[in-house]
BALUMVEX-483771 format. One record per atom (N, C-alpha, C, O): residue number from 1; residue in three letters; atom name; x, y, z. Coordinates in Angstrom, 2 decimals. Last residue first. Layout:
! BALUMVEX-483771
{NUM, "Ala", "CA", {X, Y, Z}}
...
! end
This chain:
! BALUMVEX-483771
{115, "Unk", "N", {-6.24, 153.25, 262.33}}
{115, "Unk", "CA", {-6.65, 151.40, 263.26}}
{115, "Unk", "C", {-5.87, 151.71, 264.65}}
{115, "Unk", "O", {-5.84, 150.86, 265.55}}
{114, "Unk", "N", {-8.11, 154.85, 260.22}}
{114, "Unk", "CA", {-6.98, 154.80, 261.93}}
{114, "Unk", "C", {-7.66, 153.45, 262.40}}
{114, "Unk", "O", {-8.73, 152.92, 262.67}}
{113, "Unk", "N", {-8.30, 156.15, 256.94}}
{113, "Unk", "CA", {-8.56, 155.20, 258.35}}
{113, "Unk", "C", {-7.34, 155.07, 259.03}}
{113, "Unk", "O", {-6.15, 155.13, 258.73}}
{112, "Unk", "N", {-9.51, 158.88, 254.93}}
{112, "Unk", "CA", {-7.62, 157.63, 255.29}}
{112, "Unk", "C", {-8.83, 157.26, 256.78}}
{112, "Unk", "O", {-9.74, 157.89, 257.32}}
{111, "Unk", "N", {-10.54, 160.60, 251.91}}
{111, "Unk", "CA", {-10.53, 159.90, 253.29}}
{111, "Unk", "C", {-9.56, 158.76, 253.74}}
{111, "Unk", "O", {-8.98, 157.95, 253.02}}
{110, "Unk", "N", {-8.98, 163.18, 249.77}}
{110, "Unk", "CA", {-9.23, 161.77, 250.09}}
{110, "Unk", "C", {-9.50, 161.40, 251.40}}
{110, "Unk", "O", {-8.69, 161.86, 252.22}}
{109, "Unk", "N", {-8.44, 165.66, 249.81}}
{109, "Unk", "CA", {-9.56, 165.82, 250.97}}
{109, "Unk", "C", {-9.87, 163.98, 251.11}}
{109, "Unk", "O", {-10.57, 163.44, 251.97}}
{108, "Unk", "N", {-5.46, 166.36, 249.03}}
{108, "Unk", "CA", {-6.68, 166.20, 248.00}}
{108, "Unk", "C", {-8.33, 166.28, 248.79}}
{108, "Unk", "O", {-9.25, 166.92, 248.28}}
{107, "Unk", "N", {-4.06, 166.01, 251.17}}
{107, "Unk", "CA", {-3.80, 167.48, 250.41}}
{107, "Unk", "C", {-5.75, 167.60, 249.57}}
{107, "Unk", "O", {-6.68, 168.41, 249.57}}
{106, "Unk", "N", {-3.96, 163.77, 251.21}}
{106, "Unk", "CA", {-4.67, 164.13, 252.26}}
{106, "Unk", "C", {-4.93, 165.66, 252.19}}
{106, "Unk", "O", {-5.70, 166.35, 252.86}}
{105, "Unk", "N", {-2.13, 162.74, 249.00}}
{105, "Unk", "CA", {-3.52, 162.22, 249.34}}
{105, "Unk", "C", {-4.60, 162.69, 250.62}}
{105, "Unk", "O", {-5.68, 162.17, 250.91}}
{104, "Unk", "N", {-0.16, 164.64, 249.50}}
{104, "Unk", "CA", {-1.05, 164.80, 248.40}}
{104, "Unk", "C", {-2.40, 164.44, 248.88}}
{104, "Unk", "O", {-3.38, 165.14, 249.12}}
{103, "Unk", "N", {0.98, 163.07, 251.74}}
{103, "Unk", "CA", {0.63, 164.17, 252.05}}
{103, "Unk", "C", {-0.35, 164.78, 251.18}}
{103, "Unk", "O", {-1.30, 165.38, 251.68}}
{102, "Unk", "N", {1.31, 160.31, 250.54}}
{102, "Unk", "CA", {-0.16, 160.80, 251.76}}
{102, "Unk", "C", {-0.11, 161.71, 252.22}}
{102, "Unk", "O", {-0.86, 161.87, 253.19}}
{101, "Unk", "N", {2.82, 161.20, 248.24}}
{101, "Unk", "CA", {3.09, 160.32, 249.05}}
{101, "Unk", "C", {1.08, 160.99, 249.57}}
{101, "Unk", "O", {0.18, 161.70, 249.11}}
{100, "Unk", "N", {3.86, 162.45, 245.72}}
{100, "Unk", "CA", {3.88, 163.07, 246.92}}
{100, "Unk", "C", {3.38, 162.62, 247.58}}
{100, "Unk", "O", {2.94, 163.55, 248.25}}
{99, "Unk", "N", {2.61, 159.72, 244.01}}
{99, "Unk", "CA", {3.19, 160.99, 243.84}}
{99, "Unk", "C", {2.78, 161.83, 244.99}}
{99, "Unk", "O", {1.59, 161.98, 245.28}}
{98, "Unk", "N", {2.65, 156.91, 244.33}}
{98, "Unk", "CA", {1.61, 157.73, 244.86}}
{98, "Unk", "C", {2.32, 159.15, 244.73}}
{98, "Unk", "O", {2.55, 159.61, 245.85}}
{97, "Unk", "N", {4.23, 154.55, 241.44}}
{97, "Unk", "CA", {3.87, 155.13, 243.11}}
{97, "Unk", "C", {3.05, 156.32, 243.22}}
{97, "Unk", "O", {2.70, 156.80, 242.14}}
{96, "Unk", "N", {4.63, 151.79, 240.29}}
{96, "Unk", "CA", {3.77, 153.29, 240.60}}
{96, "Unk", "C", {4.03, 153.78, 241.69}}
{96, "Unk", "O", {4.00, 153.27, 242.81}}
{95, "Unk", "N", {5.65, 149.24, 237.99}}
{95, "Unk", "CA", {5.22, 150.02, 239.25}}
{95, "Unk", "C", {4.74, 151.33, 238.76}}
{95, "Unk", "O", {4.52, 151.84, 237.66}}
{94, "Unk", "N", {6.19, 146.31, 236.54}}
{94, "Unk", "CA", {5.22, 147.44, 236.51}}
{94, "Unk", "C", {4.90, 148.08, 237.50}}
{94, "Unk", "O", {3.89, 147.72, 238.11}}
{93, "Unk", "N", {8.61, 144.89, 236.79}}
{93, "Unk", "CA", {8.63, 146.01, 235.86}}
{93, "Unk", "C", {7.07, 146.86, 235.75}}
{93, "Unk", "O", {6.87, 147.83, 235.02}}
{92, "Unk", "N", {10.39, 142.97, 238.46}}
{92, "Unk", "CA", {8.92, 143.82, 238.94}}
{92, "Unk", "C", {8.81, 144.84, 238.12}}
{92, "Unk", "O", {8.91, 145.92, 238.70}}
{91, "Unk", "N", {12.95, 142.07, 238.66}}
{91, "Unk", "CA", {12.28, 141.82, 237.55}}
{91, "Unk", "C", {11.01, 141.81, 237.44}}
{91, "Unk", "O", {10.38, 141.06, 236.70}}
{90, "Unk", "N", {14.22, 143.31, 240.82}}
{90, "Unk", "CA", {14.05, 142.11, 241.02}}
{90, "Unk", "C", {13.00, 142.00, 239.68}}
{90, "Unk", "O", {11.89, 141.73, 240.14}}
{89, "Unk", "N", {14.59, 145.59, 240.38}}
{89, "Unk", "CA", {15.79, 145.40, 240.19}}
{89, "Unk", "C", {15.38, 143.29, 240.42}}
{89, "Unk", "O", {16.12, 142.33, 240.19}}
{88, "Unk", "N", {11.95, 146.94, 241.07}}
{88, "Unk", "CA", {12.86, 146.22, 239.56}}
{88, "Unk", "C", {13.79, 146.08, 239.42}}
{88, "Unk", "O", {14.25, 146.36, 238.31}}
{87, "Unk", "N", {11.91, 146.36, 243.63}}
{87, "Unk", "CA", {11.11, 145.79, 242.40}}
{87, "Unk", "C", {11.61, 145.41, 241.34}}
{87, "Unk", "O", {11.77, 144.33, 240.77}}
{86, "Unk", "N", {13.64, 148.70, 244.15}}
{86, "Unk", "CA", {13.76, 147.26, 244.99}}
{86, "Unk", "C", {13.19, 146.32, 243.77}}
{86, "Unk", "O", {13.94, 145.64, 243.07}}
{85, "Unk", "N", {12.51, 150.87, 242.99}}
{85, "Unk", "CA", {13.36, 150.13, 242.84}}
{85, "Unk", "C", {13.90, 148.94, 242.96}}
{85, "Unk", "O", {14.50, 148.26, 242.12}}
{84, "Unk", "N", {10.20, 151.04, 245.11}}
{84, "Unk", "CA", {9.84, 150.58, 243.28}}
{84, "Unk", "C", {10.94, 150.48, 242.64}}
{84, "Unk", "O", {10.77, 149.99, 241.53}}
{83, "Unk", "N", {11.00, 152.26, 247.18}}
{83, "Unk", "CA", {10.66, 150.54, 247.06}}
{83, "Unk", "C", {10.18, 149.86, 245.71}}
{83, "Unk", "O", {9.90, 148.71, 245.37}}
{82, "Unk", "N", {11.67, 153.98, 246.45}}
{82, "Unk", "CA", {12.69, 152.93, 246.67}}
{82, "Unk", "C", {12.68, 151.71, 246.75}}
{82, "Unk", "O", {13.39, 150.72, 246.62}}
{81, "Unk", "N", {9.34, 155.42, 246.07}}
{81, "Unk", "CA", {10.29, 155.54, 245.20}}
{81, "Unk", "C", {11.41, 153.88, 245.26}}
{81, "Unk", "O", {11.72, 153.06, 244.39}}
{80, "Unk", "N", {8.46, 154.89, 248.84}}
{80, "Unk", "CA", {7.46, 154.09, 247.73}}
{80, "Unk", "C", {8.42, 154.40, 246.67}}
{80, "Unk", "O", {8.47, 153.37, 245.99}}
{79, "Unk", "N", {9.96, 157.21, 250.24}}
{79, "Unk", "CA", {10.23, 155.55, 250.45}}
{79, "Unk", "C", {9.44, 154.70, 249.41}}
{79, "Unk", "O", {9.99, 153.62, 249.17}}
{78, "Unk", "N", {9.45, 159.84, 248.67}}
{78, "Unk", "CA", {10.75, 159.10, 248.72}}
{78, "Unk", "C", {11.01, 157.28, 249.35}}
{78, "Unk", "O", {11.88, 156.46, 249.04}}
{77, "Unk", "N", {6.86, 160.22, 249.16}}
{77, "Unk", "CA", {7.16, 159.43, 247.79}}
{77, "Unk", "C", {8.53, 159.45, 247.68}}
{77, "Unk", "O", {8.97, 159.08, 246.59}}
{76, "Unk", "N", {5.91, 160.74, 252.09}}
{76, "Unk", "CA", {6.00, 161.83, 250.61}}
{76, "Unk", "C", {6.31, 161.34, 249.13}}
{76, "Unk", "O", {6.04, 161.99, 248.12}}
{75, "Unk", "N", {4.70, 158.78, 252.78}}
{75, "Unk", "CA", {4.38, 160.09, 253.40}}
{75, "Unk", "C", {4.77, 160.68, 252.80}}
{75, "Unk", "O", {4.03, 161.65, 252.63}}
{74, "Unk", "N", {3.71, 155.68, 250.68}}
{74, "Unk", "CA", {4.63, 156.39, 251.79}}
{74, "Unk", "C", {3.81, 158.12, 252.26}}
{74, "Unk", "O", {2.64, 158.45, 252.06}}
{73, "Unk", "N", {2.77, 153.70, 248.12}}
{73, "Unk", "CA", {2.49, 154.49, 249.36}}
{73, "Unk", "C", {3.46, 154.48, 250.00}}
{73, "Unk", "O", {4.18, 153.49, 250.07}}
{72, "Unk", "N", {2.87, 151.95, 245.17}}
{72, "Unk", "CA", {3.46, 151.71, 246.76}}
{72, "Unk", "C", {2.81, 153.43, 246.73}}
{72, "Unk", "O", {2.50, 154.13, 245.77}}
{71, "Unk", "N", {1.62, 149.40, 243.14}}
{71, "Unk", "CA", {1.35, 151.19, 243.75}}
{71, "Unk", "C", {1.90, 151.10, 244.61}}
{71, "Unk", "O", {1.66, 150.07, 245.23}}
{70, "Unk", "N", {1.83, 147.04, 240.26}}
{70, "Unk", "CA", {2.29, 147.32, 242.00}}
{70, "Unk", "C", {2.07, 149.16, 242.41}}
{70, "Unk", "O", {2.56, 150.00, 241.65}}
{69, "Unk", "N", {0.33, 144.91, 238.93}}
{69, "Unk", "CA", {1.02, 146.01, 239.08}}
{69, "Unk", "C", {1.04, 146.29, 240.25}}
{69, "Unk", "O", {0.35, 145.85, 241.17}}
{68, "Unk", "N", {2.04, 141.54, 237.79}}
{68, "Unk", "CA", {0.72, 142.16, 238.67}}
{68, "Unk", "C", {1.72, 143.96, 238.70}}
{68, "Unk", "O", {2.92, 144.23, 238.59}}
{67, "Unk", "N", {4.01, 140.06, 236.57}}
{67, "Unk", "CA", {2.67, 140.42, 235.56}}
{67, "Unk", "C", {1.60, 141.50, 236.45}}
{67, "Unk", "O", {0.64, 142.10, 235.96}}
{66, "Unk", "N", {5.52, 139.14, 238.64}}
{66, "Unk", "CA", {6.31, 139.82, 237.60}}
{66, "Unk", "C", {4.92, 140.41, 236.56}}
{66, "Unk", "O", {5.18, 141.33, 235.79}}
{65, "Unk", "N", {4.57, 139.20, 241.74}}
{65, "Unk", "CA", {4.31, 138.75, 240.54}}
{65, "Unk", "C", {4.86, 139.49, 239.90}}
{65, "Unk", "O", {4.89, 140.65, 240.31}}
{64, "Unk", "N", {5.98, 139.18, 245.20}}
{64, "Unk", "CA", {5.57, 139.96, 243.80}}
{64, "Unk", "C", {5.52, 139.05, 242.94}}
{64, "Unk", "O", {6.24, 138.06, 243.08}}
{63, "Unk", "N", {6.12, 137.20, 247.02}}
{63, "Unk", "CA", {4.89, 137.20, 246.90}}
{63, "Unk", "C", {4.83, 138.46, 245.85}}
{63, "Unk", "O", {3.70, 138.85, 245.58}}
{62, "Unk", "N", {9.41, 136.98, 247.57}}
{62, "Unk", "CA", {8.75, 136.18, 246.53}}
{62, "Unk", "C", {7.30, 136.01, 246.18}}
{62, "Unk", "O", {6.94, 135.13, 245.39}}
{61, "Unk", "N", {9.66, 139.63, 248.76}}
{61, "Unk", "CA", {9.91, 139.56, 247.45}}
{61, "Unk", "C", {9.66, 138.36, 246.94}}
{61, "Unk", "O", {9.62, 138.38, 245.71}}
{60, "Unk", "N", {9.60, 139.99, 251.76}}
{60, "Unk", "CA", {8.11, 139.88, 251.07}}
{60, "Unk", "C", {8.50, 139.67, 249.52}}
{60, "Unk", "O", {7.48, 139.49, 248.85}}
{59, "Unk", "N", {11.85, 141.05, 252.75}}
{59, "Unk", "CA", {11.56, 139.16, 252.89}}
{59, "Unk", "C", {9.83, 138.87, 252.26}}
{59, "Unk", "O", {9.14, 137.85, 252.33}}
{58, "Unk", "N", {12.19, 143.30, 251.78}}
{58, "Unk", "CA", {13.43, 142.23, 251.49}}
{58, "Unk", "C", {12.72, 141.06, 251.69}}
{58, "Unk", "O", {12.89, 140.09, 250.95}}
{57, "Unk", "N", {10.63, 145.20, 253.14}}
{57, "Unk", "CA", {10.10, 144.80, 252.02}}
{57, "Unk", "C", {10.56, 143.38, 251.33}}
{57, "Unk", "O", {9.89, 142.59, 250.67}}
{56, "Unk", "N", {11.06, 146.16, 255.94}}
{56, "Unk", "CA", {10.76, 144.35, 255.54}}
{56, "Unk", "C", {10.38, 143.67, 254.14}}
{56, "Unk", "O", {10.04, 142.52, 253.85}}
{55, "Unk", "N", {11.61, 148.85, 255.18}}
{55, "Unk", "CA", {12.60, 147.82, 255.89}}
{55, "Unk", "C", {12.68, 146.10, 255.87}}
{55, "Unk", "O", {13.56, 145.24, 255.83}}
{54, "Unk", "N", {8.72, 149.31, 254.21}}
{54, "Unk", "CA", {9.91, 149.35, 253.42}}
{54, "Unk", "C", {11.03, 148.59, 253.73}}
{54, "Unk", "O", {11.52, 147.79, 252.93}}
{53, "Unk", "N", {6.29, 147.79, 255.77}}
{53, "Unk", "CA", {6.84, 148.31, 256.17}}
{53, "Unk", "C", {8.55, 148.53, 254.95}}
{53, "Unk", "O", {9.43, 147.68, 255.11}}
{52, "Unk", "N", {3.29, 146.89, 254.17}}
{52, "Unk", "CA", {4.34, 146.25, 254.32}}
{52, "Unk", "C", {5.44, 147.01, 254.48}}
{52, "Unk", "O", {5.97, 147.17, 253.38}}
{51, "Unk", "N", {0.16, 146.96, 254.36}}
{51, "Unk", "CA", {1.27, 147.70, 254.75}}
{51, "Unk", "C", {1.97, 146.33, 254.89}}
{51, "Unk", "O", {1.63, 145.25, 255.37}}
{50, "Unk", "N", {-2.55, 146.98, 251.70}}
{50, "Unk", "CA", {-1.78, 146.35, 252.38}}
{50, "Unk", "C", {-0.45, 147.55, 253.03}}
{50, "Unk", "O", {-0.13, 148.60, 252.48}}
{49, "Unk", "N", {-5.97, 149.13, 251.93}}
{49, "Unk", "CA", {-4.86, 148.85, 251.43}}
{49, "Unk", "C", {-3.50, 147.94, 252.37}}
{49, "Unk", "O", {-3.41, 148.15, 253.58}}
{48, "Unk", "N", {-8.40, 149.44, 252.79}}
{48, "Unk", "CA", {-7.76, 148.45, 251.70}}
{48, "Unk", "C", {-7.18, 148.11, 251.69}}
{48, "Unk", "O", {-7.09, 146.89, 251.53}}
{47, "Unk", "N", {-8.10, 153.48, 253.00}}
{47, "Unk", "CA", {-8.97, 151.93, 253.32}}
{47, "Unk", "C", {-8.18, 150.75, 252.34}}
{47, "Unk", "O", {-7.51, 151.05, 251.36}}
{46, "Unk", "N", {-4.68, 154.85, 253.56}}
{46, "Unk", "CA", {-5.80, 154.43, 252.67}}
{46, "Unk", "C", {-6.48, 153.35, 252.80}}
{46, "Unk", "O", {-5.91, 152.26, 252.78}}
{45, "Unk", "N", {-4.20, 155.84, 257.19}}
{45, "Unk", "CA", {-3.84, 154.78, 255.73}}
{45, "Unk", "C", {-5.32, 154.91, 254.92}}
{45, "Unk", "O", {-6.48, 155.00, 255.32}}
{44, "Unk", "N", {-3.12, 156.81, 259.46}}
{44, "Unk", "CA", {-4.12, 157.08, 258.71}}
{44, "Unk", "C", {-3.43, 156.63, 257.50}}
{44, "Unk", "O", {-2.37, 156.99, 257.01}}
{43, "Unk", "N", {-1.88, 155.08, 262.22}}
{43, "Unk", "CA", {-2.09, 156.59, 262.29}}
{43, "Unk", "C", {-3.08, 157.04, 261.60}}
{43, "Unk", "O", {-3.99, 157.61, 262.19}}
{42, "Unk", "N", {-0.92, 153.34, 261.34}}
{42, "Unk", "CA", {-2.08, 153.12, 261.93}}
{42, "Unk", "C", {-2.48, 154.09, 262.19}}
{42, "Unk", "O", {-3.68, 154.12, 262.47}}
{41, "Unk", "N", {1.00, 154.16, 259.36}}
{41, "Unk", "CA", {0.16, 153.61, 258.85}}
{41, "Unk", "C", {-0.99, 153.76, 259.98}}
{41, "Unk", "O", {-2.03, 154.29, 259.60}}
{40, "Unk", "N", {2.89, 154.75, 261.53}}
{40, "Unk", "CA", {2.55, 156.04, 260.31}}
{40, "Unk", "C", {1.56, 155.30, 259.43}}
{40, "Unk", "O", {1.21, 156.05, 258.52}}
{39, "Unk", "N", {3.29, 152.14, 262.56}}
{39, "Unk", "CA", {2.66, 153.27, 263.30}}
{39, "Unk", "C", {2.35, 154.40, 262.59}}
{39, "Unk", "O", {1.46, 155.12, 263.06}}
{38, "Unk", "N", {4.62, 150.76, 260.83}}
{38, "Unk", "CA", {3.46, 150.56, 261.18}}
{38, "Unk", "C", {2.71, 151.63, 261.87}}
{38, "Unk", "O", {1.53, 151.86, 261.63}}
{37, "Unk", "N", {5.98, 153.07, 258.02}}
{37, "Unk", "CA", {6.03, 152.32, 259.40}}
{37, "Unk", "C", {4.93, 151.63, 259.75}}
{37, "Unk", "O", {4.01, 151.80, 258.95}}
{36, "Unk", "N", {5.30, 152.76, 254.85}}
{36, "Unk", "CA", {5.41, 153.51, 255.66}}
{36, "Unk", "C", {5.55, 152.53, 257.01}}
{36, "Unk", "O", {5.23, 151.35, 256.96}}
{35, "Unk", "N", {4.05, 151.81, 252.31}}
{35, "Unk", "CA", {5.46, 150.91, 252.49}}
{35, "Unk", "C", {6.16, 151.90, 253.74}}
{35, "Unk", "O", {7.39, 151.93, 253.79}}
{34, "Unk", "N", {1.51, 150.60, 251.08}}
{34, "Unk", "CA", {1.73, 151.46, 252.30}}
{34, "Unk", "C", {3.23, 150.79, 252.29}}
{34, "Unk", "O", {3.50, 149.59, 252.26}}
{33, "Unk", "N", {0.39, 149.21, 247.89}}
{33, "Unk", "CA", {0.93, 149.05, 248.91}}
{33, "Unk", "C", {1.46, 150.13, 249.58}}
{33, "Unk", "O", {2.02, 150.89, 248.80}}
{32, "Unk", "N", {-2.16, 147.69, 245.88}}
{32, "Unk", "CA", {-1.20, 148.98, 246.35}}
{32, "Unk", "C", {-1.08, 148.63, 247.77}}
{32, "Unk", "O", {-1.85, 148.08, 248.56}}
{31, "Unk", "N", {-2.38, 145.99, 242.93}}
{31, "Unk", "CA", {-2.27, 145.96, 244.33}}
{31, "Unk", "C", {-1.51, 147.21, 244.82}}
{31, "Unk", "O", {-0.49, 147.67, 244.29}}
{30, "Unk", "N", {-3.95, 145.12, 240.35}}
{30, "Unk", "CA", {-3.23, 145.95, 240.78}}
{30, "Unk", "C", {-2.90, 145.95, 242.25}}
{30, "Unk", "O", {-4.03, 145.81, 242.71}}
{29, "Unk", "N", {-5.93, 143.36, 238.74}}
{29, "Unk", "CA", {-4.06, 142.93, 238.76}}
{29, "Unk", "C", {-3.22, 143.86, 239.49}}
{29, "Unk", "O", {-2.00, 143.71, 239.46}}
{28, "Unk", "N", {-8.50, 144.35, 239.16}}
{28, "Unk", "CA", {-7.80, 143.23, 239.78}}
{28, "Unk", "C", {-6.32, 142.57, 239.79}}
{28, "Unk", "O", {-5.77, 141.71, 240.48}}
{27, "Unk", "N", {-9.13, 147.82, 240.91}}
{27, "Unk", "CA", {-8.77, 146.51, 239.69}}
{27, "Unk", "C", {-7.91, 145.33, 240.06}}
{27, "Unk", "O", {-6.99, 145.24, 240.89}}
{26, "Unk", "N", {-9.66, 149.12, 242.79}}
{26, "Unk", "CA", {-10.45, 147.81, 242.79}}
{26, "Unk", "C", {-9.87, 147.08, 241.05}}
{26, "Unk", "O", {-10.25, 146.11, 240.39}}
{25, "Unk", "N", {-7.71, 151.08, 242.83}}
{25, "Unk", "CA", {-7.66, 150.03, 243.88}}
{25, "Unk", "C", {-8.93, 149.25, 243.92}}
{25, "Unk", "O", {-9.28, 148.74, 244.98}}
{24, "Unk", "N", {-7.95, 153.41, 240.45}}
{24, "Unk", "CA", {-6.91, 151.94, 240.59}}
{24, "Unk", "C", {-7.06, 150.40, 241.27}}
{24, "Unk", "O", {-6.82, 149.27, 240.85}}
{23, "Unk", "N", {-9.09, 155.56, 241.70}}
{23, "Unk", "CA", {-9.51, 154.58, 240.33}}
{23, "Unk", "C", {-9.06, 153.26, 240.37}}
{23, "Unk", "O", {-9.72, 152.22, 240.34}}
{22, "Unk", "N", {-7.39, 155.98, 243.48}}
{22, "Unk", "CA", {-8.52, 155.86, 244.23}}
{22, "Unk", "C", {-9.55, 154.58, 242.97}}
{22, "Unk", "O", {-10.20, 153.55, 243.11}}
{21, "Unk", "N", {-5.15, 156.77, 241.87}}
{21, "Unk", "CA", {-4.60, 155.89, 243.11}}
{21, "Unk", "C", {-6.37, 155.39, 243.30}}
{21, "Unk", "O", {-6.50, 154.17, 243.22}}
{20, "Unk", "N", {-6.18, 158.67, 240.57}}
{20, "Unk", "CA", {-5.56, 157.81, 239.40}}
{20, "Unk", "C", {-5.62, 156.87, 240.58}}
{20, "Unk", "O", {-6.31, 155.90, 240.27}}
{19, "Unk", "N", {-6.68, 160.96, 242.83}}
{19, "Unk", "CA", {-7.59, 160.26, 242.03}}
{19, "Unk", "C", {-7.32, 158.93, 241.03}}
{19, "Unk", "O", {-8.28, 158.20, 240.76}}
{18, "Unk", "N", {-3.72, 161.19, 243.40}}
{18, "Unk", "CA", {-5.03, 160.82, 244.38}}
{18, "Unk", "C", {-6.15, 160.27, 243.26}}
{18, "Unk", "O", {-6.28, 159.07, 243.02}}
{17, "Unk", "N", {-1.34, 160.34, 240.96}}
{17, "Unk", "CA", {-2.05, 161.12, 241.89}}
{17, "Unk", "C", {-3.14, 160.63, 242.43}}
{17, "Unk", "O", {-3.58, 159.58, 241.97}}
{16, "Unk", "N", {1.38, 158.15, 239.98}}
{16, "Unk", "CA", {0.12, 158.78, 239.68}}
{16, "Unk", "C", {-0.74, 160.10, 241.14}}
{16, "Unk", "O", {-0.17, 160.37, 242.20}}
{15, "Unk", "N", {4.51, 158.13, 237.83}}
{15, "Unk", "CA", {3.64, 158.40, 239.09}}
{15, "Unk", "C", {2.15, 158.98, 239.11}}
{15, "Unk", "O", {1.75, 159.95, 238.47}}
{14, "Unk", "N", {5.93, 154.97, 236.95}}
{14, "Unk", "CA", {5.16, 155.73, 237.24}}
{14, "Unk", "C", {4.72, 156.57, 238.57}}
{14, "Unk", "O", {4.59, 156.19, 239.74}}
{13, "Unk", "N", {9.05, 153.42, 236.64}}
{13, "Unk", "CA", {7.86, 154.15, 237.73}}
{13, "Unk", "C", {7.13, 155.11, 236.85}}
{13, "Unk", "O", {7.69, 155.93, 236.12}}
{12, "Unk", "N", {11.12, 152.32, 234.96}}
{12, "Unk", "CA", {9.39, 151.83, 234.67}}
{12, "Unk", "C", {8.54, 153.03, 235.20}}
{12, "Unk", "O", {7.63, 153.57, 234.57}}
{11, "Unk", "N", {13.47, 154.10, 235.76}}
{11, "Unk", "CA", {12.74, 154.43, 234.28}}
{11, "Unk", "C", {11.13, 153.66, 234.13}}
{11, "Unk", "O", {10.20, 154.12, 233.47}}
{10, "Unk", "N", {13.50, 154.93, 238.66}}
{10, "Unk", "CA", {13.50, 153.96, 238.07}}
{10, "Unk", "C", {13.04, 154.34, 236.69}}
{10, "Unk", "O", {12.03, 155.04, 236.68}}
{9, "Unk", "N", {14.51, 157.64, 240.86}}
{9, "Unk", "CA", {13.44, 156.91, 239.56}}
{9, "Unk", "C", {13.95, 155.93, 238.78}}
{9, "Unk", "O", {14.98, 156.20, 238.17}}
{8, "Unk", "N", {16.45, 157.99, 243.32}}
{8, "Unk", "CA", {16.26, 158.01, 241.59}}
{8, "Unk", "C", {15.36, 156.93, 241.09}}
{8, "Unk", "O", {15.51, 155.71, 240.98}}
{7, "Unk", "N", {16.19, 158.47, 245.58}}
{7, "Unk", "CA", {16.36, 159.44, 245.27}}
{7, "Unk", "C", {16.02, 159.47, 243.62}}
{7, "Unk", "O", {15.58, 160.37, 242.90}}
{6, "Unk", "N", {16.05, 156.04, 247.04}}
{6, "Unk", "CA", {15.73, 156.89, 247.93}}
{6, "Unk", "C", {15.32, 158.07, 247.07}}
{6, "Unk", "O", {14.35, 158.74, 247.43}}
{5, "Unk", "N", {18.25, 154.57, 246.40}}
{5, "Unk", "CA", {16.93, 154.27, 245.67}}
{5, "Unk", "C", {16.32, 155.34, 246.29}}
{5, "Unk", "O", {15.68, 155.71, 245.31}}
{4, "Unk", "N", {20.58, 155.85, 247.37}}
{4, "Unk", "CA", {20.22, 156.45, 246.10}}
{4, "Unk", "C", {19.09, 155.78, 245.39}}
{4, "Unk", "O", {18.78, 156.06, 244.23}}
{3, "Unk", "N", {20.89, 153.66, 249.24}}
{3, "Unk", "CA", {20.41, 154.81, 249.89}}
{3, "Unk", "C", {19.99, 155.74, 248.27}}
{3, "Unk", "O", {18.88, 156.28, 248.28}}
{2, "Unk", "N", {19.98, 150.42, 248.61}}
{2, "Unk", "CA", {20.87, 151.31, 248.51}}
{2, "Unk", "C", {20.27, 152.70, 248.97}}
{2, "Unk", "O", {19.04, 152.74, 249.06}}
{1, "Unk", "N", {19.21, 147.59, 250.51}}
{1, "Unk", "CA", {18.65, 148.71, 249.80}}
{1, "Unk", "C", {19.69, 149.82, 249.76}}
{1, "Unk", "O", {20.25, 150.14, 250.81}}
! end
């Protein structure tokens, strides 16, 4: 992973907000993903939702679908940025991410779970 995924938008990404994120997570081609630590996840994560730690994103790349959409999660939207690079650089052309990360989402009064 290059350190300037960190920083530049991909031309697919989208970004959506708390409510667009909350609409989202029962449709069926969409999957969102926590791409935060385990421990910044068990801390308070969106119900549902998968964590797959950004660092390990590398060995989860043959379970993306090139047709499914993808939401990543983080704590501000610099690691879900990078990891929607990662994506398309692997021919994952429909992403998203959580604009300003789970600070927004907690900004908003959305509810998060502790495992």
């Amino acid at each position: 992973m290059a350190i300037m995924d960190f920083f530049r938008d991909p031309v697919e990404l989208k970004e959506l907000e708390p409510d667009e994120i909350e609409r989202r997570k029962s449709e069926e081609f969409t999957s969102i993903i926590d791409v935060r630590t385990r421990m910044e996840y068990n801390s308070g994560h969106i119900e549902g939702i998968k964590n797959i730690p950004l660092g390990e994103l590398k060995h989860h790349m043959k379970e993306f679908e090139p047709d499914k959409h993808y939401i990543f999660v983080c704590a501000t939207g610099h690691r879900s940025r990078a990891a929607a690079n990662k994506l398309v650089r692997n021919n994952v052309k429909n992403v998203s991410h959580l604009k300003s990360g789970m600070r927004a989402w907690k900004a908003s009064g959305k509810d998060i779970v502790k495992d």
